[in-house]
mmCIF file of the C-alpha atoms, coordinates in Angstrom:
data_MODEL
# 
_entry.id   MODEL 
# 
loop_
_atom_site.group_PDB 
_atom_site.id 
_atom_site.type_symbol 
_atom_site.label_atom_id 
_atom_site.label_alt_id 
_atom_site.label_comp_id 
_atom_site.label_asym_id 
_atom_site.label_entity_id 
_atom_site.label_seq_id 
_atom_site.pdbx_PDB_ins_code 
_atom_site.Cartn_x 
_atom_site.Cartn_y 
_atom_site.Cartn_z 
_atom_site.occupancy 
_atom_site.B_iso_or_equiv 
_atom_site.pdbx_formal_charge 
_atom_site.auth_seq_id 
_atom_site.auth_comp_id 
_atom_site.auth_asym_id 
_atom_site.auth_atom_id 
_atom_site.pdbx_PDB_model_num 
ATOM 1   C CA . UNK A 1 1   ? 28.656  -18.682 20.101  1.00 0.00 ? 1   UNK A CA 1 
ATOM 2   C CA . UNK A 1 2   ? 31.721  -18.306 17.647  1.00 0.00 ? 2   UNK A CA 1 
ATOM 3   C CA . UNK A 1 3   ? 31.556  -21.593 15.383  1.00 0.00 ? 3   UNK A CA 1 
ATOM 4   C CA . UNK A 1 4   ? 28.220  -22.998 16.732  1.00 0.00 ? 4   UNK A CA 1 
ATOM 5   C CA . UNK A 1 5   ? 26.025  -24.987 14.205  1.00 0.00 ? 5   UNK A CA 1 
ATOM 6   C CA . UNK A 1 6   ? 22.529  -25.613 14.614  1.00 0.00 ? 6   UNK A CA 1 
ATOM 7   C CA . UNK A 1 7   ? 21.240  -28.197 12.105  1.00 0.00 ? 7   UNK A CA 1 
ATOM 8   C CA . UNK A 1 8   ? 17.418  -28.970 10.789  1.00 0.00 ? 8   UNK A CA 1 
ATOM 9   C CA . UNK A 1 9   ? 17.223  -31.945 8.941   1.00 0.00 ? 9   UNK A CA 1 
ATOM 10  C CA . UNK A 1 10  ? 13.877  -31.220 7.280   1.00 0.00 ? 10  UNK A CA 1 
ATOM 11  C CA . UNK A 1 11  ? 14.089  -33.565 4.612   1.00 0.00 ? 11  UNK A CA 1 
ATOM 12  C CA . UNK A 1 12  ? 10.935  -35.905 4.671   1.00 0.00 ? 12  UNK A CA 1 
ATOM 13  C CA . UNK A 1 13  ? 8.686   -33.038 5.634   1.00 0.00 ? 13  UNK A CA 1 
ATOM 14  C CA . UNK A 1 14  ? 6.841   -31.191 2.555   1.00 0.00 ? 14  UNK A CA 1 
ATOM 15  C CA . UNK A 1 15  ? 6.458   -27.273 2.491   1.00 0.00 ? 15  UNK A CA 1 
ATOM 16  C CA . UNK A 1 16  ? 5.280   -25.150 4.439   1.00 0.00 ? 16  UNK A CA 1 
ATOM 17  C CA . UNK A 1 17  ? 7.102   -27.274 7.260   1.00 0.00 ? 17  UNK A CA 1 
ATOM 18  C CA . UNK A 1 18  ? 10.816  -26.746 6.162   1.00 0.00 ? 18  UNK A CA 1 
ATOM 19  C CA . UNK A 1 19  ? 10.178  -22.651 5.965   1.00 0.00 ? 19  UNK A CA 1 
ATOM 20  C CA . UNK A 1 20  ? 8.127   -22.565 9.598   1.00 0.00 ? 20  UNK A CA 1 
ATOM 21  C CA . UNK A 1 21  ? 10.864  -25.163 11.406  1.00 0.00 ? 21  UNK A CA 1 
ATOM 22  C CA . UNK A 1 22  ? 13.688  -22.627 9.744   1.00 0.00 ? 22  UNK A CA 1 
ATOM 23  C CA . UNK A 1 23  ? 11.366  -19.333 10.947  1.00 0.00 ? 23  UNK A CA 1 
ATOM 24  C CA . UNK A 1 24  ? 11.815  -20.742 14.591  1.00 0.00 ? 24  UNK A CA 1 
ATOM 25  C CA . UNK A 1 25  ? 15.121  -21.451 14.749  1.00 0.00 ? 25  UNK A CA 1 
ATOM 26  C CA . UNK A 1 26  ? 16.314  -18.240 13.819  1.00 0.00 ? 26  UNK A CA 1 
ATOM 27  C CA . UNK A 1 27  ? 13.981  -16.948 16.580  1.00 0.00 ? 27  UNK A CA 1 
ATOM 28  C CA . UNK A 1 28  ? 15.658  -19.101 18.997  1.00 0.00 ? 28  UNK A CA 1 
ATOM 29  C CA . UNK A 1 29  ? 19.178  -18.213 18.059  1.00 0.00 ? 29  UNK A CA 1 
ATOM 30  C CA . UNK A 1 30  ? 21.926  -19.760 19.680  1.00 0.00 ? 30  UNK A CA 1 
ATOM 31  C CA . UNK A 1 31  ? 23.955  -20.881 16.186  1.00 0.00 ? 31  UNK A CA 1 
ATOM 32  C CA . UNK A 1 32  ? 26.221  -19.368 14.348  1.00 0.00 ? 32  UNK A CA 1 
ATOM 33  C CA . UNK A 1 33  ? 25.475  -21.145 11.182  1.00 0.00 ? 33  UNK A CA 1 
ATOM 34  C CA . UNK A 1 34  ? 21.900  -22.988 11.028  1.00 0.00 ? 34  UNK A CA 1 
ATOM 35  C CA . UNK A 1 35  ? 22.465  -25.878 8.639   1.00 0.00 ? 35  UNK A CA 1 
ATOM 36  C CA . UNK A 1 36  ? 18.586  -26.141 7.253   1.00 0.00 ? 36  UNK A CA 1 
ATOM 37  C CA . UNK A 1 37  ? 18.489  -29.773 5.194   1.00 0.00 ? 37  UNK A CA 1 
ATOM 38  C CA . UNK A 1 38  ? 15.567  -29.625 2.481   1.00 0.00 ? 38  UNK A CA 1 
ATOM 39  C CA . UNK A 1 39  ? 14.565  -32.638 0.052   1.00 0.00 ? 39  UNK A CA 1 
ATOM 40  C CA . UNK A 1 40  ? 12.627  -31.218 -2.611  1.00 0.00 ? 40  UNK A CA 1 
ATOM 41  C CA . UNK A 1 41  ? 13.216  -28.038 -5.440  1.00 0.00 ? 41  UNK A CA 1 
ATOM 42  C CA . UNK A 1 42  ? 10.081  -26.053 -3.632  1.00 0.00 ? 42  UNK A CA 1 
ATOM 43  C CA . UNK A 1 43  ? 11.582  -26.464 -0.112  1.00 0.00 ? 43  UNK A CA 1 
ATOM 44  C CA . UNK A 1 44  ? 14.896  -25.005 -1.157  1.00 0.00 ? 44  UNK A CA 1 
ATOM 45  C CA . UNK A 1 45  ? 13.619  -22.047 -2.522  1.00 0.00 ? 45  UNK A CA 1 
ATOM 46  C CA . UNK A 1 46  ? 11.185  -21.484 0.185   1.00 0.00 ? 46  UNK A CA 1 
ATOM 47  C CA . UNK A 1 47  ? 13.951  -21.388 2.768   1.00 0.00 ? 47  UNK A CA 1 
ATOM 48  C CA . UNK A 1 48  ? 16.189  -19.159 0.949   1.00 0.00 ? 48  UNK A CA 1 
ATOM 49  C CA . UNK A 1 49  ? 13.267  -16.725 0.043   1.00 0.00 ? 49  UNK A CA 1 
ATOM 50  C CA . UNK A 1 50  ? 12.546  -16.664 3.738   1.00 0.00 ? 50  UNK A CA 1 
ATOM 51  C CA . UNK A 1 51  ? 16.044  -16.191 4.730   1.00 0.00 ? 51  UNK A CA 1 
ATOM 52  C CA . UNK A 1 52  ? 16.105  -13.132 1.811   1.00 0.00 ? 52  UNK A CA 1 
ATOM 53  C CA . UNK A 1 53  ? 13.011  -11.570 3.953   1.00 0.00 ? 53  UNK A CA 1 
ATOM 54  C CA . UNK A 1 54  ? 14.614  -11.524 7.310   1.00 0.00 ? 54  UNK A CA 1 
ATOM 55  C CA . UNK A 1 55  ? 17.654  -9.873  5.643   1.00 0.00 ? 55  UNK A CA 1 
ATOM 56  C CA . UNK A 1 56  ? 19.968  -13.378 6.359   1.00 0.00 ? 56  UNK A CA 1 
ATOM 57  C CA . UNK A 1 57  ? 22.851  -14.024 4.670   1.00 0.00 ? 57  UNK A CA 1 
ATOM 58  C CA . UNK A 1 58  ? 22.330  -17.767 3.282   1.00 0.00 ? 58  UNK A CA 1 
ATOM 59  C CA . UNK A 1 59  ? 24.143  -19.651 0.695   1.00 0.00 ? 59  UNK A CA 1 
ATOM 60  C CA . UNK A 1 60  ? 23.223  -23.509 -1.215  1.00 0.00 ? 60  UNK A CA 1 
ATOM 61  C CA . UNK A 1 61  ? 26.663  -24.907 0.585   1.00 0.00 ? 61  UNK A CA 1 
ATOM 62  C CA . UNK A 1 62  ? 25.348  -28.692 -1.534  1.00 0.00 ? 62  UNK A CA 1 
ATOM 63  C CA . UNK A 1 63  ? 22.661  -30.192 -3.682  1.00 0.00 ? 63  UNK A CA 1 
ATOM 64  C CA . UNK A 1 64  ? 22.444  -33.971 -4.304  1.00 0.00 ? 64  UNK A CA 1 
ATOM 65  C CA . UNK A 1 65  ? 19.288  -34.671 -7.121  1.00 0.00 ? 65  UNK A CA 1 
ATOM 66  C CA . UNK A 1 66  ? 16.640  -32.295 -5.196  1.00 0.00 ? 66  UNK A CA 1 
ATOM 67  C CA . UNK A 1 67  ? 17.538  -32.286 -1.674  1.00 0.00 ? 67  UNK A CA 1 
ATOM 68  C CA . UNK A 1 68  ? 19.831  -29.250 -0.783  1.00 0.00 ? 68  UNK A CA 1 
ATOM 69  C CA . UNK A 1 69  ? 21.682  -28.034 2.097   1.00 0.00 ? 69  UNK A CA 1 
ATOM 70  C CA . UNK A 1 70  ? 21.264  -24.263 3.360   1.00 0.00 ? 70  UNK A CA 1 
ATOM 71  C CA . UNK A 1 71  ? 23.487  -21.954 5.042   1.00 0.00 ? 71  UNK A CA 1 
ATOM 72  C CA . UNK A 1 72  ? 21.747  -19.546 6.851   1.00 0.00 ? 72  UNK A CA 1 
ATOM 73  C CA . UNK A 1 73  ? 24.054  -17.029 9.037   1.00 0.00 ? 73  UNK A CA 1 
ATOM 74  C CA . UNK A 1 74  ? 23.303  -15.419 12.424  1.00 0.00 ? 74  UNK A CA 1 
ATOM 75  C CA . UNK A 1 75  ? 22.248  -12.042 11.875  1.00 0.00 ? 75  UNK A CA 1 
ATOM 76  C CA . UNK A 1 76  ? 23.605  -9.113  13.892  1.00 0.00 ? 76  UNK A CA 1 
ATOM 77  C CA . UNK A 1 77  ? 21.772  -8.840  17.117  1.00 0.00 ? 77  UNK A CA 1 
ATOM 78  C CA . UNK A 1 78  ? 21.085  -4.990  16.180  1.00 0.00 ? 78  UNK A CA 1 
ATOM 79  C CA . UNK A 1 79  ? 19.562  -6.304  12.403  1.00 0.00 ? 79  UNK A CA 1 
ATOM 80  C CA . UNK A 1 80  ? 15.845  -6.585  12.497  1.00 0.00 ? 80  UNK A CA 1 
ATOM 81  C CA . UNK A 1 81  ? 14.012  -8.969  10.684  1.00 0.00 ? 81  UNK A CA 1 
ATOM 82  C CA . UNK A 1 82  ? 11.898  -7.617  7.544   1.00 0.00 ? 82  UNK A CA 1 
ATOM 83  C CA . UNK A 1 83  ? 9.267   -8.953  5.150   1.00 0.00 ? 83  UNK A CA 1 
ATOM 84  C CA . UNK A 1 84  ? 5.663   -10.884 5.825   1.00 0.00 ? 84  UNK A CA 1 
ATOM 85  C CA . UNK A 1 85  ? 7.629   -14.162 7.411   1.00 0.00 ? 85  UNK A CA 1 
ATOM 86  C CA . UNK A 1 86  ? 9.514   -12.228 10.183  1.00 0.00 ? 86  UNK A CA 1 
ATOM 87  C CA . UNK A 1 87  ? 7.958   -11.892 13.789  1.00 0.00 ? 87  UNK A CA 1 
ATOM 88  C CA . UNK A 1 88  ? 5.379   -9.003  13.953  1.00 0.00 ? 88  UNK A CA 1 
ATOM 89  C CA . UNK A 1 89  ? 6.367   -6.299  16.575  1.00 0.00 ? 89  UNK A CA 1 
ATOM 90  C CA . UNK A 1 90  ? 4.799   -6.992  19.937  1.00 0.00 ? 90  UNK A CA 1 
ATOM 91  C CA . UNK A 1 91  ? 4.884   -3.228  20.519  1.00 0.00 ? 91  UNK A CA 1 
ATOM 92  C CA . UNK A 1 92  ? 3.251   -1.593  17.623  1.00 0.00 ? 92  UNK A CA 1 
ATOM 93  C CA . UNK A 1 93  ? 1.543   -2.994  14.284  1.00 0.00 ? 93  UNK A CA 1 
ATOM 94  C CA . UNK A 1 94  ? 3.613   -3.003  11.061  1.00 0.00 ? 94  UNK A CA 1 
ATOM 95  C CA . UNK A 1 95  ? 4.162   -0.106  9.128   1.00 0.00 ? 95  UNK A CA 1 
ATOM 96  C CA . UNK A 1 96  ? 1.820   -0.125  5.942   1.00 0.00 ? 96  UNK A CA 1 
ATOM 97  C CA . UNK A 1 97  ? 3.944   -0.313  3.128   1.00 0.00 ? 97  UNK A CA 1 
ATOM 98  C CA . UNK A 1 98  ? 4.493   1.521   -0.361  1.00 0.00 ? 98  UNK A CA 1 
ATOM 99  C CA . UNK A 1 99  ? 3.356   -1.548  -1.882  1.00 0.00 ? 99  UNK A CA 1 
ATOM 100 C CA . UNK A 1 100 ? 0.455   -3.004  0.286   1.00 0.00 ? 100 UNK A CA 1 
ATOM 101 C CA . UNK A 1 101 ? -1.278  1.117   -0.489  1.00 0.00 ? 101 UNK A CA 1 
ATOM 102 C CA . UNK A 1 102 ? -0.900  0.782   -4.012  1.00 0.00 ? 102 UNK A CA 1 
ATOM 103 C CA . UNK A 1 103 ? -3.676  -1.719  -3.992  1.00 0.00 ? 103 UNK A CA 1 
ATOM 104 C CA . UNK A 1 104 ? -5.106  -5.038  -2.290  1.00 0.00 ? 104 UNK A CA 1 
ATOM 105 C CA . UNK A 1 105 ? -3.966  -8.664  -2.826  1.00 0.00 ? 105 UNK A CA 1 
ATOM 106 C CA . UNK A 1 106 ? -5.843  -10.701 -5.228  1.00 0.00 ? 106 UNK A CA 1 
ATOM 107 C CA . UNK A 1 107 ? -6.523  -14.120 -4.445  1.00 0.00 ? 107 UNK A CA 1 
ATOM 108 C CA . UNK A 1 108 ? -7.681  -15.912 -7.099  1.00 0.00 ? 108 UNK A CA 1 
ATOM 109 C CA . UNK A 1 109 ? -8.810  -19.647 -6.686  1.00 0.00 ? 109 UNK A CA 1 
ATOM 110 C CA . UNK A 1 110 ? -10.199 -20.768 -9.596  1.00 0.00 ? 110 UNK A CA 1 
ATOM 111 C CA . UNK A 1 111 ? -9.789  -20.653 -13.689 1.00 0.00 ? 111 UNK A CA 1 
ATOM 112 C CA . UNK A 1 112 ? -12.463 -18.626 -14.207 1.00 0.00 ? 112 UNK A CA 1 
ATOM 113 C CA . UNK A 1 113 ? -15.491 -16.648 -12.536 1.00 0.00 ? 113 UNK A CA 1 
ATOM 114 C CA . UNK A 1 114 ? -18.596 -17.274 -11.015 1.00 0.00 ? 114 UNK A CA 1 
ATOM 115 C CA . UNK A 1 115 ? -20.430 -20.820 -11.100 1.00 0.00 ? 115 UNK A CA 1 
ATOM 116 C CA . UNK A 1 116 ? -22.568 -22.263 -14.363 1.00 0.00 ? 116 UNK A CA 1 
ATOM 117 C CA . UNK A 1 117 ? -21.368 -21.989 -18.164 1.00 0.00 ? 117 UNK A CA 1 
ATOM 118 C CA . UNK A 1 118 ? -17.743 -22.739 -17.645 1.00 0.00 ? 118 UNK A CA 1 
ATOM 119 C CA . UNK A 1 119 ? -17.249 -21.031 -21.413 1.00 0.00 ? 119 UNK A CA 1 
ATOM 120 C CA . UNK A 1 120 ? -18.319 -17.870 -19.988 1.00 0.00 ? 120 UNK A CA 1 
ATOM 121 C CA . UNK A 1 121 ? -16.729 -17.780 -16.493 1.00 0.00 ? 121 UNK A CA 1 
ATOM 122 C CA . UNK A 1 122 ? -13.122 -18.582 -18.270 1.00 0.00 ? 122 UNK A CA 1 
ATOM 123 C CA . UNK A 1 123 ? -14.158 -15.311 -20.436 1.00 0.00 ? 123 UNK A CA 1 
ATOM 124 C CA . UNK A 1 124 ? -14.815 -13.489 -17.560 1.00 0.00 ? 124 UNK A CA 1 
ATOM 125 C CA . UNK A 1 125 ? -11.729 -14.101 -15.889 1.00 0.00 ? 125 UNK A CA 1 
ATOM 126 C CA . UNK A 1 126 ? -9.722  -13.250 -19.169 1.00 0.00 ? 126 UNK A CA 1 
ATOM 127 C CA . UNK A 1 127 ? -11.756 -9.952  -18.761 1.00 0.00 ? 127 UNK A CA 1 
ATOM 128 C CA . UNK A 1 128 ? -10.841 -9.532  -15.424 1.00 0.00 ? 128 UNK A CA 1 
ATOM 129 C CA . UNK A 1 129 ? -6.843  -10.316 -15.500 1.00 0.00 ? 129 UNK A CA 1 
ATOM 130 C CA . UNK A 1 130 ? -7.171  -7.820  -18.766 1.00 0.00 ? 130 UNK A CA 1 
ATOM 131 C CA . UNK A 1 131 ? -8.359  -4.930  -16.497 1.00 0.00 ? 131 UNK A CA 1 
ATOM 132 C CA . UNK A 1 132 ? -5.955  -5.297  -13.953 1.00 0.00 ? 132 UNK A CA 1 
ATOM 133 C CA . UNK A 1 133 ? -3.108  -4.833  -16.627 1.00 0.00 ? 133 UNK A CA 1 
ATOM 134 C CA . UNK A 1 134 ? -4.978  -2.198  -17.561 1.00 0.00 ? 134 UNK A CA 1 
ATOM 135 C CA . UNK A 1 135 ? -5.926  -0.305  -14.072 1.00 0.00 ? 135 UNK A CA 1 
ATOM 136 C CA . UNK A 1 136 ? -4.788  2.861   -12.614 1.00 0.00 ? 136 UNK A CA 1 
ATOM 137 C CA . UNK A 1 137 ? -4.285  1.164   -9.373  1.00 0.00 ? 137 UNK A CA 1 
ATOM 138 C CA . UNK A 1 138 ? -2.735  -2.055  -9.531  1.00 0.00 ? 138 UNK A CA 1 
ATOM 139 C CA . UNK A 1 139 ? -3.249  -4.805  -7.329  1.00 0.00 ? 139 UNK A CA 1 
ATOM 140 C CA . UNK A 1 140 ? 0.038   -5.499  -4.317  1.00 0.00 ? 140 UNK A CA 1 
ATOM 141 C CA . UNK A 1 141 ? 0.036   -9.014  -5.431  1.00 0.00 ? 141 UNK A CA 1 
ATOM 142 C CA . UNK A 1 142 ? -1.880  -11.716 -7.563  1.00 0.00 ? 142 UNK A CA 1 
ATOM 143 C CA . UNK A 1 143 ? -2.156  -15.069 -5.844  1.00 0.00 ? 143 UNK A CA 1 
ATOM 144 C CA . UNK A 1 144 ? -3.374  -18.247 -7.455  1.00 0.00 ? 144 UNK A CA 1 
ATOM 145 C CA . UNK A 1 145 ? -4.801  -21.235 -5.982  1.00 0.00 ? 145 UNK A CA 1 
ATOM 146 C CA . UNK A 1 146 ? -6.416  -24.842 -7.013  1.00 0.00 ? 146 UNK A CA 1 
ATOM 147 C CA . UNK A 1 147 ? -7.406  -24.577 -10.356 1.00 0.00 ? 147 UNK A CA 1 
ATOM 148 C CA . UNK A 1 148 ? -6.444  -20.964 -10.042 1.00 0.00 ? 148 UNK A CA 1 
ATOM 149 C CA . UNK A 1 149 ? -2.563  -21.936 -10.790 1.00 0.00 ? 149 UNK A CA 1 
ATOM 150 C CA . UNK A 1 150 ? -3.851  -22.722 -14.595 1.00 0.00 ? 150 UNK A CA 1 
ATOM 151 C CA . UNK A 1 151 ? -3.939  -19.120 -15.962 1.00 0.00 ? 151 UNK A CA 1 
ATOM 152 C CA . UNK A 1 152 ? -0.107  -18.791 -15.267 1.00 0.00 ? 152 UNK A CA 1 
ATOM 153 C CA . UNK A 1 153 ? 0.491   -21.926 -17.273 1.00 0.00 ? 153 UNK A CA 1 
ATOM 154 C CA . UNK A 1 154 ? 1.763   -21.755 -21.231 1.00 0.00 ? 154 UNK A CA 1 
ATOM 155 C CA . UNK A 1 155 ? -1.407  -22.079 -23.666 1.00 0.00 ? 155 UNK A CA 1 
ATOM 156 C CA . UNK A 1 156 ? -3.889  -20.002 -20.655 1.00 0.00 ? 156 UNK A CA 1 
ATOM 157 C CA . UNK A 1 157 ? -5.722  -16.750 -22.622 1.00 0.00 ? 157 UNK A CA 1 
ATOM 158 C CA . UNK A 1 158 ? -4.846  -15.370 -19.296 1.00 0.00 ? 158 UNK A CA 1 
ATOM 159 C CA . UNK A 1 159 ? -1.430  -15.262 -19.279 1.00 0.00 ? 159 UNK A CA 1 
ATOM 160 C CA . UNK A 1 160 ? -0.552  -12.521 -21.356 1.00 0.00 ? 160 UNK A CA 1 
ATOM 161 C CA . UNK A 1 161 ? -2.497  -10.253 -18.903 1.00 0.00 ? 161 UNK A CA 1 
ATOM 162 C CA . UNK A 1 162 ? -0.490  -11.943 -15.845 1.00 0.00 ? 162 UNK A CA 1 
ATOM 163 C CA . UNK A 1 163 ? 2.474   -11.633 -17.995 1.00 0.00 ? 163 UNK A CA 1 
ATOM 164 C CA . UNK A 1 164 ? 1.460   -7.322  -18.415 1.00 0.00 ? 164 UNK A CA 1 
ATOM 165 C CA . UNK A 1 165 ? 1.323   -7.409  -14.230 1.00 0.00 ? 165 UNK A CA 1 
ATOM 166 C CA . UNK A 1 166 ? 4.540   -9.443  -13.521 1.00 0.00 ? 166 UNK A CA 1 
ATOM 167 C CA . UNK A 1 167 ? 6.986   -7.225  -16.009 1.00 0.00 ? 167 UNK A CA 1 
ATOM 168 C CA . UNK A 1 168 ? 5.268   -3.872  -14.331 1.00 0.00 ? 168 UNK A CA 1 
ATOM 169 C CA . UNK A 1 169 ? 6.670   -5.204  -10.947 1.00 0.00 ? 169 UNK A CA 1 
ATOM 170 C CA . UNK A 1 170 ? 3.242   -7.197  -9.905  1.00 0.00 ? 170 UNK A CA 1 
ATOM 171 C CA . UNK A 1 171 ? 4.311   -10.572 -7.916  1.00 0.00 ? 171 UNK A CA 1 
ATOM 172 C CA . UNK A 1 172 ? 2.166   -13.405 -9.554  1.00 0.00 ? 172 UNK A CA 1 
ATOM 173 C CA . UNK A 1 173 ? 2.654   -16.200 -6.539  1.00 0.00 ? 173 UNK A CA 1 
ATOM 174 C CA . UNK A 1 174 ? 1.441   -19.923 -7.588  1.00 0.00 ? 174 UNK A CA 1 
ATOM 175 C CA . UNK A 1 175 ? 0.881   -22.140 -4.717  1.00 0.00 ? 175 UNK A CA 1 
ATOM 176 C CA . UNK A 1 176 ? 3.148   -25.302 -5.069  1.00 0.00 ? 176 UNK A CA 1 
ATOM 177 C CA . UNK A 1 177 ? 0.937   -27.705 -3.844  1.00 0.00 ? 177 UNK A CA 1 
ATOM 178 C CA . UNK A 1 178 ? -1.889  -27.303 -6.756  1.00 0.00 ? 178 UNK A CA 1 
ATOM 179 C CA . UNK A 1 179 ? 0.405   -27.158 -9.327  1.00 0.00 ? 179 UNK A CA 1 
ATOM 180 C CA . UNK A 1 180 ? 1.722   -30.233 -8.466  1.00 0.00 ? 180 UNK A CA 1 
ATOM 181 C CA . UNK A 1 181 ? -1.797  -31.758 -7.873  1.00 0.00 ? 181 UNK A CA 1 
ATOM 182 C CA . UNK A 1 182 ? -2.400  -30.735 -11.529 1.00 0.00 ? 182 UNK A CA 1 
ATOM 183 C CA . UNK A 1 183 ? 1.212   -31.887 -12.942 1.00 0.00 ? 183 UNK A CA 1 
ATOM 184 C CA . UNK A 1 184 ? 1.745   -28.550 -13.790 1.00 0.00 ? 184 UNK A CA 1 
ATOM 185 C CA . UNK A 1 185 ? 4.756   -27.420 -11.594 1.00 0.00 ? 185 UNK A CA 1 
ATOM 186 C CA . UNK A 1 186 ? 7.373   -27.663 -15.162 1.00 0.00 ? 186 UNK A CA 1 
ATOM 187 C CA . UNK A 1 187 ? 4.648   -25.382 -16.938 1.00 0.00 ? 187 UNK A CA 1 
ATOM 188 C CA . UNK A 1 188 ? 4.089   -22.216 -14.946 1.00 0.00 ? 188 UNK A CA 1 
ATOM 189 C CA . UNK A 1 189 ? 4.656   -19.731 -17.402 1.00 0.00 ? 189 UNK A CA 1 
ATOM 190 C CA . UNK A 1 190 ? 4.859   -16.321 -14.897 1.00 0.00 ? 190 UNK A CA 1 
ATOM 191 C CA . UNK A 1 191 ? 5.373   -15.594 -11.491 1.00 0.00 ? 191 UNK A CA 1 
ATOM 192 C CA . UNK A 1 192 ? 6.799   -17.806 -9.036  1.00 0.00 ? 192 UNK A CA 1 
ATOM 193 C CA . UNK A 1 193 ? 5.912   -20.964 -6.689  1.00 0.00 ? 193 UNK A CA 1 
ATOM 194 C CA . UNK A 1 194 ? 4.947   -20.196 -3.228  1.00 0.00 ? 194 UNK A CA 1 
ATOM 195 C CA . UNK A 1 195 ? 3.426   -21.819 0.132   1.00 0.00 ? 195 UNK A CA 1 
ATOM 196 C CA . UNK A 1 196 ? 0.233   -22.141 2.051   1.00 0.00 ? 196 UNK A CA 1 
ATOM 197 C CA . UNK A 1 197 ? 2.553   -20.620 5.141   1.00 0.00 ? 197 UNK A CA 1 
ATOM 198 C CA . UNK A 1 198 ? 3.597   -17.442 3.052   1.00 0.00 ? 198 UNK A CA 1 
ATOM 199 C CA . UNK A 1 199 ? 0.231   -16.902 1.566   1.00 0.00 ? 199 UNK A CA 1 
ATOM 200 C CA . UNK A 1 200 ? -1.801  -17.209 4.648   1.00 0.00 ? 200 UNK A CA 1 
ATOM 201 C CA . UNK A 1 201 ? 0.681   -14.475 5.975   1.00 0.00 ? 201 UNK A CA 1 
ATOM 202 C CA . UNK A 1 202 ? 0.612   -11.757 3.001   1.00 0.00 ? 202 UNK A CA 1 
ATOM 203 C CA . UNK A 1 203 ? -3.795  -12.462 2.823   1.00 0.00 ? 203 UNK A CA 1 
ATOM 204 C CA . UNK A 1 204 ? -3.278  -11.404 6.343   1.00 0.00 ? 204 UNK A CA 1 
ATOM 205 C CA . UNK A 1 205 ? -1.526  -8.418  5.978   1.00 0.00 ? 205 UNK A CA 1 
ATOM 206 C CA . UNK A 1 206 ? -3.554  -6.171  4.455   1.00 0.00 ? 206 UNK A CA 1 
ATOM 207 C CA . UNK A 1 207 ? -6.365  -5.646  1.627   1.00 0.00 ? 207 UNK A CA 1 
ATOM 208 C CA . UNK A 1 208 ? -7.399  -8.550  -0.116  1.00 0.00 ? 208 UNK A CA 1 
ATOM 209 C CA . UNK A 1 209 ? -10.141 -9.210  -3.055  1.00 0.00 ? 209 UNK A CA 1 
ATOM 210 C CA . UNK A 1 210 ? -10.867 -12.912 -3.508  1.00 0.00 ? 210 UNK A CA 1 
ATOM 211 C CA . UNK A 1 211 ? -12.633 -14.388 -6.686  1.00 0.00 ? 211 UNK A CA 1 
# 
């Protein structure tokens, strides 16, 4: 296949689309170089994260305003795939990992706790975020979602407690979509942007404690 090119031209299609079109192609093989064509900032990084967790080699060959073009290299046929976006084994489950025992995955999906006095549930969940800084066992991950995304935003009481978690090595993941439903993509704070595709896939790999 020396010099083969496969191309995606993924450009009008929003996230997770890009990542899961990219996924199946390297699946399929056959190329290469896979030439994956994105048209927004949250696309490219998605792509290039996933290529990262299936141990590709992938470089931005251009950018023109926010659409990029990616890169992505075949991978030795003897070079398995690793990370929550690579196939799962079809002959034994996945390994659990150092990370996934330390604690569960905690999927937060609003600004605060419970139903009624809104006063009180945003005081909860500054109470809450404050004890998992503090815990013995900290969570695998901290996901945020709808309204969820606002305590990683500058100005949340919140965010010095997700702040605490990120610098001890906690991933704080923001899901893209909400943030840009609230017009708060150019404020998150902590943590990093991710996808409905790649959070569906880490709530289904292990623990997880939803709020």
């Amino acid at each position: 296949m020396s010099g083969s090119r496969k191309v995606i031209d993924a450009r009008a299609l929003p996230c997770p689309e890009p990542v899961v079109l990219t996924k199946k192609a390297v699946e399929e093989g056959g190329f290469e170089v896979l030439e994956v064509r994105v048209g927004c900032e949250s696309a490219r990084e998605n792509v290039l994260r996933y290529a990262g967790y299936a141990g590709l080699e992938a470089t931005l060959a251009r950018e023109e305003g926010a659409a990029a073009v990616i890169e992505i290299r075949a991978a030795p046929a003897t070079a398995p795939q690793k990370g929550p976006l690579a196939a799962p084994s079809t002959t034994a489950p996945p390994a659990v990992s150092a990370e996934s025992a330390a604690g569960a995955t905690v999927f937060l999906s609003s600004s605060s706790i419970g139903r009624g006095d809104d006063e009180l549930g945003a005081l909860l969940m500054r109470g809450f975020t404050y004890a998992l800084a503090e815990a013995e066992v900290p969570p695998a991950r901290i996901i945020l979602m709808n309204s969820g995304v606002r305590l990683a935003i500058e100005g949340s009481e919140c965010l010095p407690n997700l702040r605490r978690l990120a610098e001890s090595g906690i991933d704080v993941l923001a899901c893209g979509t909400c943030l840009e439903y609230y017009g708060l993509k150019d404020k998150l704070a902590v943590g990093r942007v991710s996808n409905m595709y790649e959070i569906a896939g880490l709530l289904l790999s292990g623990r997880s404690l939803s709020l």
